[in-house]
N, C-alpha and C positions, 0 to 999 in steps of 0.2 A: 504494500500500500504506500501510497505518497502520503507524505503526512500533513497534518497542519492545513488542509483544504477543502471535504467539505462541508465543515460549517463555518460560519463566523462566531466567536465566542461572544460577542458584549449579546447576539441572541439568544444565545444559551440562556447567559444568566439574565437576562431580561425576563425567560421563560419561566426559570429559578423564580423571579417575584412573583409573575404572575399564577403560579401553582403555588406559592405561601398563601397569596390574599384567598385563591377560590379555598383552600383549606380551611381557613380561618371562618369564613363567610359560610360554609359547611358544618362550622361547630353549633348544636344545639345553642340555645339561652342558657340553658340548664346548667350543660359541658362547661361555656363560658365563666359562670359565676362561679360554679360549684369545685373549682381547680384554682390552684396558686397560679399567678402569673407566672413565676419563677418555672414551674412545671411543665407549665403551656409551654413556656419561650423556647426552656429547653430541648423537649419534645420534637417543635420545629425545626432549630436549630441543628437537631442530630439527623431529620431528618433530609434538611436542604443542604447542608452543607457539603461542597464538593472538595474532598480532598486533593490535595495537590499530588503532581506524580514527582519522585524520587527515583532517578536511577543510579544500581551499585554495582561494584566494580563488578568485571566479568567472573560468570563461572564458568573456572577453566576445564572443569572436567566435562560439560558439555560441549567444548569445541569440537567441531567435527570436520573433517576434509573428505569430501569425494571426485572419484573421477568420472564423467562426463563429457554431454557436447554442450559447448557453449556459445550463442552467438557474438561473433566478434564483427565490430564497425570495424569497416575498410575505409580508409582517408580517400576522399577524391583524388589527390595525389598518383596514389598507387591502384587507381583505378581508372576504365575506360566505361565510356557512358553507358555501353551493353554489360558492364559488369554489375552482380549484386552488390547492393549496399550493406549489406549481412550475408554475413559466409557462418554457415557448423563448423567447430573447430573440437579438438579435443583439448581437455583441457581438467579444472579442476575448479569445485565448490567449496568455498571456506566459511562457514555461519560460525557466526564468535554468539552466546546467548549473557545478555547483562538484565538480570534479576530487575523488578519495579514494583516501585507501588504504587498507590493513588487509583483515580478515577478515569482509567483509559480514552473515556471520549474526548480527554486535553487532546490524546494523541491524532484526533479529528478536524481539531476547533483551531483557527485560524486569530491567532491574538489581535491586541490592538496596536502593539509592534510583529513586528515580521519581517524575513529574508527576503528580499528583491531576485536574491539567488535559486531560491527554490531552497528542497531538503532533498535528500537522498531514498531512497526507496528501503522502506523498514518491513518485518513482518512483525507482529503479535502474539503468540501463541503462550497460553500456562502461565502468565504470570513475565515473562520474558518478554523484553525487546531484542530482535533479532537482526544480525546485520549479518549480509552475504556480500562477498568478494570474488568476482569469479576472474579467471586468467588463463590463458592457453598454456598448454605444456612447457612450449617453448620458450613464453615469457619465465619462467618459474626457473631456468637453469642456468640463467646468466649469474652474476655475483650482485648480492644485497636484493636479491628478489625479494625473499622474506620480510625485508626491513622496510621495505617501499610496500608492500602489500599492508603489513601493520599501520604503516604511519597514514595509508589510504582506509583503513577501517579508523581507525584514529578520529581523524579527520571528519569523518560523514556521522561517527559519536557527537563529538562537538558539533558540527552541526544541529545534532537533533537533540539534545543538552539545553541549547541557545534557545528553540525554538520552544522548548518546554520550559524553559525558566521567564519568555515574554506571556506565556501561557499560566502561569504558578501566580506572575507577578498581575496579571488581571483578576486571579481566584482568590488569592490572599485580598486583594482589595473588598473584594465582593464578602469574605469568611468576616473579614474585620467589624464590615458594618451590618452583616446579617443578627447579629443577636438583639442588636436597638431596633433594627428596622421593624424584625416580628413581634418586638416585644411591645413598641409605642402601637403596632396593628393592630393587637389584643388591647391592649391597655383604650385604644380607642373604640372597640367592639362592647368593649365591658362597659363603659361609659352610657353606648346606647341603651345597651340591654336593659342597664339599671334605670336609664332615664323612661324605660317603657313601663318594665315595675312599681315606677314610681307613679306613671300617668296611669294605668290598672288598678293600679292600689285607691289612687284621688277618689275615682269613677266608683270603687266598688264592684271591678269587673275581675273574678277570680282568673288566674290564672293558668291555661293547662297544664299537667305535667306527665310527662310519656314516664310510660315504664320500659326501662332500658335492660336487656339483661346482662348483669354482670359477668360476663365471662371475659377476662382479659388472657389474650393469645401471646406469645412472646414477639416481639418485635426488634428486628435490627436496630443497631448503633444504639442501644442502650436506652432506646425509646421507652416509657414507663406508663402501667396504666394510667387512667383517667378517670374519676369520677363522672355517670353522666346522670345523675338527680342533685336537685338545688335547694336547701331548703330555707325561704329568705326571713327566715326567724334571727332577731339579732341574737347572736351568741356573745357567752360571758365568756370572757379568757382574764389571767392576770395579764396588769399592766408589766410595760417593760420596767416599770422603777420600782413594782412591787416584786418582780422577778429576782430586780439584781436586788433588792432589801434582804430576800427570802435566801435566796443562796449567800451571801453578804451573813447572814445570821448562821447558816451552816456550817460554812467556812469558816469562822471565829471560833463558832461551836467545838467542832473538827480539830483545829491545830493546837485547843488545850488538850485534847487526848495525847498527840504524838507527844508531849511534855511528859507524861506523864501514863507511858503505854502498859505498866507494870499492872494499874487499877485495873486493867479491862481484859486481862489476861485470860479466863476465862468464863469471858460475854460472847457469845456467839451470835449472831446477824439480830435475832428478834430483841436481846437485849441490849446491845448496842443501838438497836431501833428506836428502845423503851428510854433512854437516857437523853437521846435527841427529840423527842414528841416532849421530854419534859420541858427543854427550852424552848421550844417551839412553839408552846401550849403558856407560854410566861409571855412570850412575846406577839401574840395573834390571839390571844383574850380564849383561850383555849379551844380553840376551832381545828387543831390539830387533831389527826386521828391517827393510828396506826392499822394495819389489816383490814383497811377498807374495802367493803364489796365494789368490782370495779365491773369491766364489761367480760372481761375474760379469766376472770381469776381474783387475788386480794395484793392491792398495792400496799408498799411497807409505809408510808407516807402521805398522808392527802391533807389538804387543807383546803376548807370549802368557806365561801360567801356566798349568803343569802342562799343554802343551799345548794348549789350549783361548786362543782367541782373547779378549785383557782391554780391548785400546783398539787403535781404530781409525784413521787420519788420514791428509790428504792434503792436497799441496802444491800452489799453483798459482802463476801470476805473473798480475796484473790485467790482465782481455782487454777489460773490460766489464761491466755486469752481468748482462746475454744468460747470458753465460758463468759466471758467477756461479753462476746458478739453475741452468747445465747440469751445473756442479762437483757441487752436493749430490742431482742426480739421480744422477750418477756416485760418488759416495760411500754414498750408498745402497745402489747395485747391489753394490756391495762386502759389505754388509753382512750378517753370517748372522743367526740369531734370535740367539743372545747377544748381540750387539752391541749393545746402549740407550745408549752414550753413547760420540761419537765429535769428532770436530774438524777444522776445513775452516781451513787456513794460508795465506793470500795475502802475496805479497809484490808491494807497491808501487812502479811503478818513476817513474810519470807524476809529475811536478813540483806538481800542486795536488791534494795529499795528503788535505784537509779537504773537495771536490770529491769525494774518491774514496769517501772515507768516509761522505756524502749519499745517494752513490749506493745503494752496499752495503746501504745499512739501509734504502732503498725497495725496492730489487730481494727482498731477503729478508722486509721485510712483506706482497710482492704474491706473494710464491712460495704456488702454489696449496694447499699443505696447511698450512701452517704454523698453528701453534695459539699459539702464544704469545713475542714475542721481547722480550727485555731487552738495555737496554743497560746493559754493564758499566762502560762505558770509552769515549772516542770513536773507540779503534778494535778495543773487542771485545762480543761479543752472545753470549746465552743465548738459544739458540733450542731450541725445540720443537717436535717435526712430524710428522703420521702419516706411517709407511712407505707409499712404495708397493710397495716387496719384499715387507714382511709386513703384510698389513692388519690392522688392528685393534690395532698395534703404533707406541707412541710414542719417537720415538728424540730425544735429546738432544744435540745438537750447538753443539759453542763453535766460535765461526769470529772469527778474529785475523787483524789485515789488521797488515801491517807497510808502512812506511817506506824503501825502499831508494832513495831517488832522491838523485841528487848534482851536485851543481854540477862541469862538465869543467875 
């Protein structure tokens, strides 16, 4: 194939929006509301986004030489006008194959820079760019044949390198400002939707709502379910300044124990629970509970206003990091739609505490949904992470590793 010719790329990616917007304009009200931005963006994002191609060095164990006919151009020179312009010769096929990655159709699309020279003729196959050098017998037996045959594959590389990097450098353009673009689309969709809710609601004109079934399929690039029911009851969540008060009270709570780890030596998870709901319960006019009936099970920690469930949390003692990831699945399950910010308390009992804490913040970068984790402290993290209770639901979770180990 010749490369680089038949399409033009700025159509491509023109095409690229225009398949974002009918997307978007395809999502239920419901979908719309009932899902994070963040989620949506994503979502699209993994979807449109075209990666760029990457070519590596050759693999030499696929080079191959065969002998053959190959047609050879005869120079006007050495020819008479009854003579063909292509002559069969015998001769010899040299395919060199160099490994790629990326979105092949680059290998089509005609950038917004480009060779006036043309490119050289490529094939495709498995993953491979493939470049063929053909030469008659007799070219091949004079001296430095080999090295003129290389520097002519060389050569038609670079070429098609160049063509792919004015190609990369129109897709990177496009990758950079694709997460704003879909994200202000949505953010604009949402807008309507609600401004309709709201004009429905004035009227007194109920609202329909489909029953969608929940079966989420797996999807490429890391694409994640979605919610597709809405329910436009305002929900209670804790504030972010009651959040950070709440963990702000734990954490104080917390580093008098590592003082003094000898007291708690042996308190296991529920009574370690029982000594934290006691300040907790001083400080929140006792609205703290331990073992509360949750959706899936009993959370070690809940604190509720006005009824309605405000912060969620649970205790554990370090098992590993196995255990780790099974804790915030288990906290999760805990968790109802109010719930967007909650907190995972470990208490350290193993002696190489900075070991423990290595661990933890690999186990929770490899935890399968996690969106975004920070580290606070070297032994507290701000993480982020779609629900799997509620898809399309980002819950926010501090997880505090303490220090309980003591010399006997």
């Amino acid at each position: 194939m010749k490369p680089f010719k038949d399409y033009e790329l700025r159509n491509v990616l023109g095409n690229q929006y225009k398949a974002i917007n009918e997307k978007i304009d395809k999502l239920s009200n419901e979908e719309v509301m009932a899902n994070h931005l963040d989620v949506l963006t994503d979502n699209l994002y993994q979807e449109f986004y075209i990666e760029p191609v990457t070519v590596e060095e050759e693999d030499f164990e696929k080079r191959s030489i065969v002998q053959g006919k190959i047609r050879k151009y005869i120079d006007p020179f050495f020819r008479t006008e009854y003579d063909k312009e292509y002559v069969d010769v015998d001769g010899i096929i040299a395919s060199f194959f160099y490994p790629y990655s990326g979105d092949d159709v680059l290998f089509k699309c005609q950038a917004s820079t480009f060779s006036l020279g043309g490119y050289p003729e490529i094939t495709l196959h498995n993953g491979y760019l493939i470049i063929k050098a053909e030469r008659a017998l007799n070219e091949m037996n004079g001296d430095g044949a080999k090295d003129r045959l290389l520097a002519a594959v060389k050569d038609e590389l670079d070429d098609v390198k160049q063509g792919l990097g004015f190609a990369n450098s129109d897709v990177n353009t496009f990758n950079n400002s694709l997460r704003r673009y879909i994200s202000e689309a949505i953010t604009t969709r949402k807008s309507k939707v609600q401004s309709f809710y709201n004009i429905a609601q004035m009227f007194e004109v109920p609202i329909e709502k489909k029953e969608y079934a929940r079966k989420h399929v797996p999807l490429e690039r890391k694409i994640v379910p979605i919610a597709h029911k809405y329910d436009s009851e305002s929900y209670y969540n804790v504030s972010d300044s009651d959040y950070k008060d709440v963990l702000s009270t734990l954490k104080h709570t917390l580093s008098t124990y590592e003082r003094t780890p000898e007291s708690y030596k042996s308190m296991q998870e529920e009574d370690l629970r029982n000594t934290l709901l006691a300040t907790l319960n001083a400080t929140y006019k006792g609205t703290a509970t331990g073992e509360t009936f949750r959706r899936k099970g009993k959370t070690d920690i809940c604190i509720e206003q006005e009824n309605r469930a405000a912060f969620v949390a649970e205790c554990k003692i370090w098992k590993g990091a196995k255990a780790l990831t099974d804790a915030v699945d288990q906290l999760d399950g805990y968790l109802t739609w109010r719930d967007c910010k909650t907190a995972l308390i470990v208490f350290v009992r193993q002696k190489d505490f900075i070991k423990v804490l290595e661990k933890a913040k690999d186990a929770l970068n490899n935890f399968e949904n996690m969106r975004s984790l920070r580290e606070l402290d070297k032994n507290e993290f701000e993480c982020v992470y779609i629900s799997n209770s509620h898809p399309g639901q980002l819950v926010k979770m501090r997880v505090m590793l303490f220090d309980l180990s003591y010399d006997e």
